[in-house]
N, CA, C and O atoms as a GROMACS GRO file, in nm:
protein
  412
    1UNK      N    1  14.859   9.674   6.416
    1UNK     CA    2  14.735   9.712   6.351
    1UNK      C    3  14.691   9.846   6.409
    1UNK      O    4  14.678   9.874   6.528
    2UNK      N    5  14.673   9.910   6.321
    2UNK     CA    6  14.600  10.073   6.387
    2UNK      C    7  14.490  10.055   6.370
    2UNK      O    8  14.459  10.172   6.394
    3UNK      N    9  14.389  10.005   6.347
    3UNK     CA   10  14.223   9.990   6.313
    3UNK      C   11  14.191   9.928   6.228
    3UNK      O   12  14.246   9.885   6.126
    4UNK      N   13  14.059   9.921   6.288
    4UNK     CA   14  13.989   9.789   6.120
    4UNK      C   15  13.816   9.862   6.163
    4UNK      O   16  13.771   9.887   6.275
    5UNK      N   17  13.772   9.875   6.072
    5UNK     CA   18  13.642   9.945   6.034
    5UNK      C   19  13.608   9.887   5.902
    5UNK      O   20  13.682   9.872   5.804
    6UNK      N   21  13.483   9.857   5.917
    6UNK     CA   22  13.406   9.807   5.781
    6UNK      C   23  13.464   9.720   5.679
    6UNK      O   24  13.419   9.728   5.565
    7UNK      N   25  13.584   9.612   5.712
    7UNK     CA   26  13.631   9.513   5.665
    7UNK      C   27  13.752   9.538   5.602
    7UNK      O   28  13.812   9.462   5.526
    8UNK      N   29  13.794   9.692   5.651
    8UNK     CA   30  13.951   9.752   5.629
    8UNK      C   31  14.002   9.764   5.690
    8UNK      O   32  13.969   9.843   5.778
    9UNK      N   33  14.174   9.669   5.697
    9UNK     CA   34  14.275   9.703   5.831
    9UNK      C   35  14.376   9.810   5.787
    9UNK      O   36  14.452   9.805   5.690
   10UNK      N   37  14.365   9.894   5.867
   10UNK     CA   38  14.476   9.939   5.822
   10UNK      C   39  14.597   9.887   5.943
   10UNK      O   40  14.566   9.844   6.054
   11UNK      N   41  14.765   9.907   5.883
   11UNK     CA   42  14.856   9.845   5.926
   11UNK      C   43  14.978   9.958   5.919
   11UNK      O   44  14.997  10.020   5.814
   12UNK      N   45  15.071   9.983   6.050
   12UNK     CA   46  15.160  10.048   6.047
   12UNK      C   47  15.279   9.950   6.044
   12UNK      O   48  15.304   9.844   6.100
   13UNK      N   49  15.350  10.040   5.943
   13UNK     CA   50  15.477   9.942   5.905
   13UNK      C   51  15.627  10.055   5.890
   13UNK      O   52  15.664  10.142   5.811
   14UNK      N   53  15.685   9.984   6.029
   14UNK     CA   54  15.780  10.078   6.020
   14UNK      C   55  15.901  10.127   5.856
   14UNK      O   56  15.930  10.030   5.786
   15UNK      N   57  15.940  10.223   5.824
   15UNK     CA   58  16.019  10.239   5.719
   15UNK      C   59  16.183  10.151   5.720
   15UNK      O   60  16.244  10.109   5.622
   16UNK      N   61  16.221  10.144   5.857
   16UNK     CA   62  16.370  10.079   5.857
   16UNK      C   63  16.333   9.942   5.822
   16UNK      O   64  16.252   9.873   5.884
   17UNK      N   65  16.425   9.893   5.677
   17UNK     CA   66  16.447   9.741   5.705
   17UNK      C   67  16.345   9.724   5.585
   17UNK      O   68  16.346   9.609   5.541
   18UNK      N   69  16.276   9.792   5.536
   18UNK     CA   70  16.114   9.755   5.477
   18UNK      C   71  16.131   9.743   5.323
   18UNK      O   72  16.100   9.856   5.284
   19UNK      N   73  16.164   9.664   5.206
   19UNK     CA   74  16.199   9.716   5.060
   19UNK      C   75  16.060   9.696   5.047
   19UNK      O   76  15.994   9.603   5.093
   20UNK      N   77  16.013   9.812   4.967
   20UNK     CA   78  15.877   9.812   4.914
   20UNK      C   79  15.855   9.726   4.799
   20UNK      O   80  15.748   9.666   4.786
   21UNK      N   81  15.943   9.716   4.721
   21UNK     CA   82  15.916   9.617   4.630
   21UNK      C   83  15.865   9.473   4.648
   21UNK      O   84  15.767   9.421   4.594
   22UNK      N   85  15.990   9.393   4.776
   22UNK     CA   86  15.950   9.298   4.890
   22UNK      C   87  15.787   9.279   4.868
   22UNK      O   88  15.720   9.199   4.803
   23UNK      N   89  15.745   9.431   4.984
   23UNK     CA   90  15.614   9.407   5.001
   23UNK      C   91  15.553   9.369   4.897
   23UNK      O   92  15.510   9.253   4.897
   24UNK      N   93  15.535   9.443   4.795
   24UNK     CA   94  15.441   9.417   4.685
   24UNK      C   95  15.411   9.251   4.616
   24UNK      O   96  15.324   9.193   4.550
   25UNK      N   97  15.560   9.218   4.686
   25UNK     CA   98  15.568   9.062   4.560
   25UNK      C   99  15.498   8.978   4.643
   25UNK      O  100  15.448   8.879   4.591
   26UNK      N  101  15.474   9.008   4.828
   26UNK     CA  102  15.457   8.927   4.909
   26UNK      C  103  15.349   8.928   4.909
   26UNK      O  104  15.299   8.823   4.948
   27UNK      N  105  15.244   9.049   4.867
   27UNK     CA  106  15.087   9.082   4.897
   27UNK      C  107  15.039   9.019   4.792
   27UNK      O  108  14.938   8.951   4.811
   28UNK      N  109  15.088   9.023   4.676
   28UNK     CA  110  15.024   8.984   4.550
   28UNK      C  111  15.065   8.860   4.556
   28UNK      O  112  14.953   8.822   4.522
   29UNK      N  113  15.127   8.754   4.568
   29UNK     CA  114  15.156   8.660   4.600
   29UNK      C  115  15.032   8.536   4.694
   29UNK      O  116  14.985   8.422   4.694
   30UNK      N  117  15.032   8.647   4.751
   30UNK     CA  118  14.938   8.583   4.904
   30UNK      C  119  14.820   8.637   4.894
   30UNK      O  120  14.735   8.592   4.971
   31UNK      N  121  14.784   8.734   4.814
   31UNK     CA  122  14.640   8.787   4.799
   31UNK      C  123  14.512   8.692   4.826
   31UNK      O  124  14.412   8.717   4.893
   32UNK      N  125  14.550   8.567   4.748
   32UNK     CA  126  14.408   8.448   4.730
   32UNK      C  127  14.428   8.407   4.839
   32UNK      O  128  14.322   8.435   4.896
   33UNK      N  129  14.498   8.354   4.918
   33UNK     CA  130  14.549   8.269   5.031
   33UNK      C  131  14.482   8.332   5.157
   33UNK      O  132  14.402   8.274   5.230
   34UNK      N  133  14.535   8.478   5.174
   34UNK     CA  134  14.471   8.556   5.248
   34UNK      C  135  14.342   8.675   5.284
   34UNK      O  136  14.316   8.764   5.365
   35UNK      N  137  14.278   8.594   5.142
   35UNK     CA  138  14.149   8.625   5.091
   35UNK      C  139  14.144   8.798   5.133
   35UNK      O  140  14.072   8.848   5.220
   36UNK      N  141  14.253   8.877   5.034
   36UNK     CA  142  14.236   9.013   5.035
   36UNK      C  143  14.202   9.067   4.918
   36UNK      O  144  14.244   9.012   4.816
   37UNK      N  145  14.154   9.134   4.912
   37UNK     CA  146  14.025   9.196   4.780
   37UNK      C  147  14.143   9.301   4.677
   37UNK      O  148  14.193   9.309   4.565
   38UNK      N  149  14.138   9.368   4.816
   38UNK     CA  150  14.231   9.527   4.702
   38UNK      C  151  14.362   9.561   4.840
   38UNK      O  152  14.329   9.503   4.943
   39UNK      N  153  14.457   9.617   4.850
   39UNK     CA  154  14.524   9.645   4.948
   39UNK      C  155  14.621   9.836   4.872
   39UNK      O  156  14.603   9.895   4.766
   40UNK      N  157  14.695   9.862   4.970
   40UNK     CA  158  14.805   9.944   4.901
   40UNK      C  159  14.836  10.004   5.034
   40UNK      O  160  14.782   9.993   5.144
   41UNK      N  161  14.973  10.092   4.976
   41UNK     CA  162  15.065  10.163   5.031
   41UNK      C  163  15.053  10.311   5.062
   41UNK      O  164  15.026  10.384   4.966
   42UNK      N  165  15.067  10.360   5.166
   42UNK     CA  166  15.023  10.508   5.150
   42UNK      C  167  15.123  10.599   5.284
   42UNK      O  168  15.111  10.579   5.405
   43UNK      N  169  15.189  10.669   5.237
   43UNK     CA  170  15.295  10.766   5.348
   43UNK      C  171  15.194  10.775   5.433
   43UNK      O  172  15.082  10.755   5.384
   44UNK      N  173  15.205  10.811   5.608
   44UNK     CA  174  15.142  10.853   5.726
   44UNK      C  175  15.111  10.999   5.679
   44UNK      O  176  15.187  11.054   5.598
   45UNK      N  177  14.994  11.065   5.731
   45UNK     CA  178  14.925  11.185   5.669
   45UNK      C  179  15.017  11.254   5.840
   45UNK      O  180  15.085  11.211   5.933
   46UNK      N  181  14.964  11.368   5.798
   46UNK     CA  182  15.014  11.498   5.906
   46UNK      C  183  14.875  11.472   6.038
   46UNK      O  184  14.905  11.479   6.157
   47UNK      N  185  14.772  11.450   6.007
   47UNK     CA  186  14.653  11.419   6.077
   47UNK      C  187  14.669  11.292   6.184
   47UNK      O  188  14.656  11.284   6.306
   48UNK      N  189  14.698  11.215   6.097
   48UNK     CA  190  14.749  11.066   6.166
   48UNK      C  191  14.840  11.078   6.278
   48UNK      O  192  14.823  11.033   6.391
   49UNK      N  193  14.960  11.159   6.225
   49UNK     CA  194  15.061  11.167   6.339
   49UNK      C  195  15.047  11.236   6.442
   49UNK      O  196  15.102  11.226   6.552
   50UNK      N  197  14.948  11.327   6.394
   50UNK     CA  198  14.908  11.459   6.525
   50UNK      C  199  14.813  11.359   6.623
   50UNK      O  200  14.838  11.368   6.743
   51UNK      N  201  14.712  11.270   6.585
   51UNK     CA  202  14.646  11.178   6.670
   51UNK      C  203  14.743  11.054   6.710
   51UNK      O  204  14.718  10.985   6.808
   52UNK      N  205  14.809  11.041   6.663
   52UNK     CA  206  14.918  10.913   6.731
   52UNK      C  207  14.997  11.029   6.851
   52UNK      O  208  15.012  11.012   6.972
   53UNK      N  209  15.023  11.106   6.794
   53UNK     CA  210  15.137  11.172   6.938
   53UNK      C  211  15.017  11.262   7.070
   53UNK      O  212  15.058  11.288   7.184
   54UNK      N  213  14.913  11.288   7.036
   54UNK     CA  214  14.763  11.277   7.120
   54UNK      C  215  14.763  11.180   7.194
   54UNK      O  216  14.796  11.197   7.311
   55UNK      N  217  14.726  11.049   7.146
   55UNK     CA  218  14.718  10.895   7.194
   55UNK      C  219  14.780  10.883   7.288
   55UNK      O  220  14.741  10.876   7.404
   56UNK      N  221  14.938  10.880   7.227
   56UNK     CA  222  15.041  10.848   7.348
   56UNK      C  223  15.024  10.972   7.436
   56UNK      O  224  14.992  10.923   7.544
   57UNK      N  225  15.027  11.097   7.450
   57UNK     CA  226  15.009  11.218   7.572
   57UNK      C  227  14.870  11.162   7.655
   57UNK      O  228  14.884  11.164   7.777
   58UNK      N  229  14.768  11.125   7.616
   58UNK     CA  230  14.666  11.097   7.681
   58UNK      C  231  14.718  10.948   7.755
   58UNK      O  232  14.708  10.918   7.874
   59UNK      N  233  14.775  10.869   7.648
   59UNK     CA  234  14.836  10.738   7.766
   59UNK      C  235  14.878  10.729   7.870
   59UNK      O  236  14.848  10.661   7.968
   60UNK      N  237  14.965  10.815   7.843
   60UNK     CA  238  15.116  10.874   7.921
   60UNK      C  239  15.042  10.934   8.021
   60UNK      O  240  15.083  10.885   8.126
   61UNK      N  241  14.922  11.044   8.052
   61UNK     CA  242  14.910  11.068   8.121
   61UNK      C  243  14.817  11.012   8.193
   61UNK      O  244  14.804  11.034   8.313
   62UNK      N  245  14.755  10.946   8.136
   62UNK     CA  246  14.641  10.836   8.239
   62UNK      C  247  14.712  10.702   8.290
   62UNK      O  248  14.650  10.604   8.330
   63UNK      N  249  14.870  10.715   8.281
   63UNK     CA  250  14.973  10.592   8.337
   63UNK      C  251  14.985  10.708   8.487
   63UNK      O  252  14.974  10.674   8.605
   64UNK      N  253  15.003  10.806   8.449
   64UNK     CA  254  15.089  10.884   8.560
   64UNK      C  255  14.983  10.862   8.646
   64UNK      O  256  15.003  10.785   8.739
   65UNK      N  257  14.828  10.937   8.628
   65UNK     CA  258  14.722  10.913   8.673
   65UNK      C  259  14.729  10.800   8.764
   65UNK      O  260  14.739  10.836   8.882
   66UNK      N  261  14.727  10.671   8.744
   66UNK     CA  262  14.728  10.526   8.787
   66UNK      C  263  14.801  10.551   8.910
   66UNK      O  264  14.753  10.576   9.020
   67UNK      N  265  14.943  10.540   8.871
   67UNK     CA  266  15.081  10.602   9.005
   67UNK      C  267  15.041  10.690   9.084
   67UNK      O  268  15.090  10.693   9.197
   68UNK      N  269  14.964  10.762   9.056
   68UNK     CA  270  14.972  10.861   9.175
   68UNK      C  271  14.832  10.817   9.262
   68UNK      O  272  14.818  10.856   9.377
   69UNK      N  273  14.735  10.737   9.198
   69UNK     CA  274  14.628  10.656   9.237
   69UNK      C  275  14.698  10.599   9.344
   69UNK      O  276  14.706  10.640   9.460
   70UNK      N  277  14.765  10.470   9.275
   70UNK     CA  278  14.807  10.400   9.388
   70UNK      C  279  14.911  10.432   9.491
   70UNK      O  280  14.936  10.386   9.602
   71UNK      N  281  14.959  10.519   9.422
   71UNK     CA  282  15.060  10.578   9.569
   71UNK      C  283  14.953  10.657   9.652
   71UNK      O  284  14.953  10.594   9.758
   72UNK      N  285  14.896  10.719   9.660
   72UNK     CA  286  14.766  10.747   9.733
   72UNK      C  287  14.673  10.678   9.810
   72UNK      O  288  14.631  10.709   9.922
   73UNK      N  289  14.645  10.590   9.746
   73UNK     CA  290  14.561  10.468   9.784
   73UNK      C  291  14.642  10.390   9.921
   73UNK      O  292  14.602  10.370  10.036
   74UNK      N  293  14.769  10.357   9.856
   74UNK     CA  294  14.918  10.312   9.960
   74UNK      C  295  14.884  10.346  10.060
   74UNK      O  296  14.832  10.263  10.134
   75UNK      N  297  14.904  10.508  10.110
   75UNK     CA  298  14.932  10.611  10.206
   75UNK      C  299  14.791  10.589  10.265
   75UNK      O  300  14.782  10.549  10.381
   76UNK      N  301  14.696  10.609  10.200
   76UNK     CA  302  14.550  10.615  10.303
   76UNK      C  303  14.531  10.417  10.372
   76UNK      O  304  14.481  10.376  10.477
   77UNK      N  305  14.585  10.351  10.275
   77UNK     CA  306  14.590  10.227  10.328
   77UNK      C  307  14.677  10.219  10.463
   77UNK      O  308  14.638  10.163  10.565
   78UNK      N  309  14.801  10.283  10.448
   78UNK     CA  310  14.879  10.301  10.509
   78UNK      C  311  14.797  10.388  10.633
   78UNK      O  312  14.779  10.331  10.741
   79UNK      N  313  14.763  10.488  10.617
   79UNK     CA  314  14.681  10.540  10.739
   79UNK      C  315  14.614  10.504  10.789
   79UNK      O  316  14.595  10.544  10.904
   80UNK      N  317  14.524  10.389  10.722
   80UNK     CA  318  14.398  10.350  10.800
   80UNK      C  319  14.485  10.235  10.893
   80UNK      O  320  14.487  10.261  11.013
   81UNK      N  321  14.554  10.117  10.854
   81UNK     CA  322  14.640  10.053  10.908
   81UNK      C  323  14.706  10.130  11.027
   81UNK      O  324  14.708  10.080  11.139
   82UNK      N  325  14.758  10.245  11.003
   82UNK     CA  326  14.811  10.292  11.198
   82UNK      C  327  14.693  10.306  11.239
   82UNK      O  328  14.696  10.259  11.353
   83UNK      N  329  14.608  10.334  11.222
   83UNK     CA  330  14.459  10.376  11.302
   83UNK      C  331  14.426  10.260  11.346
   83UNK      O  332  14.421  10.248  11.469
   84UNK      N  333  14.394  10.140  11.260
   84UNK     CA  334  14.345  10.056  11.342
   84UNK      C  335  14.483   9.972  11.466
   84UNK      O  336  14.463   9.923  11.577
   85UNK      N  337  14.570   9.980  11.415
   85UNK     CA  338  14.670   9.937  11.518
   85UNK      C  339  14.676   9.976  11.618
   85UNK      O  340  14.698   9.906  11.717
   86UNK      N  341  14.649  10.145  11.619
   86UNK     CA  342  14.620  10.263  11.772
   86UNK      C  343  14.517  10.196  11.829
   86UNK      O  344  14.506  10.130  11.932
   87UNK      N  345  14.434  10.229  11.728
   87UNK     CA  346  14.247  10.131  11.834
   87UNK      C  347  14.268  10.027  11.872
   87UNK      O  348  14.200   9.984  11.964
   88UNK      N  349  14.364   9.950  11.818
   88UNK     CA  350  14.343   9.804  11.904
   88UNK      C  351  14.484   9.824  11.994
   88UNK      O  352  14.504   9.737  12.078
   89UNK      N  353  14.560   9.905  11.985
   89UNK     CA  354  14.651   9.924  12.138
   89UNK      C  355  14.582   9.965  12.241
   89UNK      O  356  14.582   9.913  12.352
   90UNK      N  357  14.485  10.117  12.182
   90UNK     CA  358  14.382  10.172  12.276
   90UNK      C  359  14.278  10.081  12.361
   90UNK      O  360  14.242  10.114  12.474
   91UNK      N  361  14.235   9.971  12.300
   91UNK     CA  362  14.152   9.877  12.327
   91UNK      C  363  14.212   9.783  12.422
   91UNK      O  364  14.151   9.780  12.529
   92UNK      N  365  14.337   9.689  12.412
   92UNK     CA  366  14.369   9.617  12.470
   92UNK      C  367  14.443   9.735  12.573
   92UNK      O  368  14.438   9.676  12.681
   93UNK      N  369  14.492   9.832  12.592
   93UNK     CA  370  14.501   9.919  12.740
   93UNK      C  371  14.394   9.914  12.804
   93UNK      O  372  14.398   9.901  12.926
   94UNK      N  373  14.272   9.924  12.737
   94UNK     CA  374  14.126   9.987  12.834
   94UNK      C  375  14.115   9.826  12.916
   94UNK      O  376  14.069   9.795  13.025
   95UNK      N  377  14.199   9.723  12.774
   95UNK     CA  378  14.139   9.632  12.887
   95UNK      C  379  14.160   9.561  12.932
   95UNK      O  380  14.083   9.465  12.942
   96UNK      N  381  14.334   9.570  13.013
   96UNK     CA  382  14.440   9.568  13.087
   96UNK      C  383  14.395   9.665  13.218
   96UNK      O  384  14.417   9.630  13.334
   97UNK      N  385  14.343   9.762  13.190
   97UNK     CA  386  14.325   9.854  13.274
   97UNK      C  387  14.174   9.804  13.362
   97UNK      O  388  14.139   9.818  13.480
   98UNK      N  389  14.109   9.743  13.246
   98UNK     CA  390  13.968   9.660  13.330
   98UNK      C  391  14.006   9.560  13.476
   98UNK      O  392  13.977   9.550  13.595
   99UNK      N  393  14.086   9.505  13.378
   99UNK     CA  394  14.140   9.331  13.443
   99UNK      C  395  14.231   9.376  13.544
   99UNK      O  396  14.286   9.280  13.597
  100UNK      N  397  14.275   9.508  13.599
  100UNK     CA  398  14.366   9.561  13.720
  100UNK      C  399  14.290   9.605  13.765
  100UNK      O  400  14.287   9.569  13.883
  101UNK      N  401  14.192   9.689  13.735
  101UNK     CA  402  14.094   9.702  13.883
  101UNK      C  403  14.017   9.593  13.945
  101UNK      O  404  14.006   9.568  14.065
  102UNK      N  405  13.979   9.548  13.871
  102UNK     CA  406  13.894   9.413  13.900
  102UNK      C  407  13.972   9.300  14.014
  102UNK      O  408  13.936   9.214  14.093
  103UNK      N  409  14.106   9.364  13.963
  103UNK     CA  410  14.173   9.266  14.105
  103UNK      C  411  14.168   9.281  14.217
  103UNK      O  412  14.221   9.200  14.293
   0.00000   0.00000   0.00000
């Protein structure tokens, strides 16, 4: 389904495999059943395709976006994790180093 606005779907239907005639016998057929009013067939406009190949570039790049999020996110996770591992080596030295003078 590419959209539905104001009680119209529109539907992409690939060309391989597809006899149009098929369609027609199947819509009119099923019209009452599937309580559809008016329907039809119409080639993809030049407009359409320029916003479908938009769509996917904006997808595509708010996927990459994500990846490089979390590989980022990783690394600072990853950093904060040696940090606190240092502080608590640093910590348990100071206090190894307590518990030997104290002796």
């Amino acid at each position: 389904m590419l959209n539905s606005l104001g009680g119209v779907i529109n539907w992409r239907v690939p060309k391989d495999g597809v006899v149009v005639s098929q369609v027609f016998a199947e819509m009119e057929s099923n019209k009452q059943r599937l309580r559809i009013d008016d329907w039809g067939i119409c080639n993809t406009t030049l407009e359409e395709v320029f916003h479908s190949i938009v769509a996917d570039d904006i997808n595509d790049a708010l996927e990459i976006e994500d990846v490089e999020s979390d590989e980022e996110g990783a690394g600072e996770r990853e950093k904060e994790d040696s940090e606190e591992a240092h502080e608590k080596t640093r910590d348990e030295d100071e206090s190894d180093s307590e518990t030997d003078s104290s002796a």
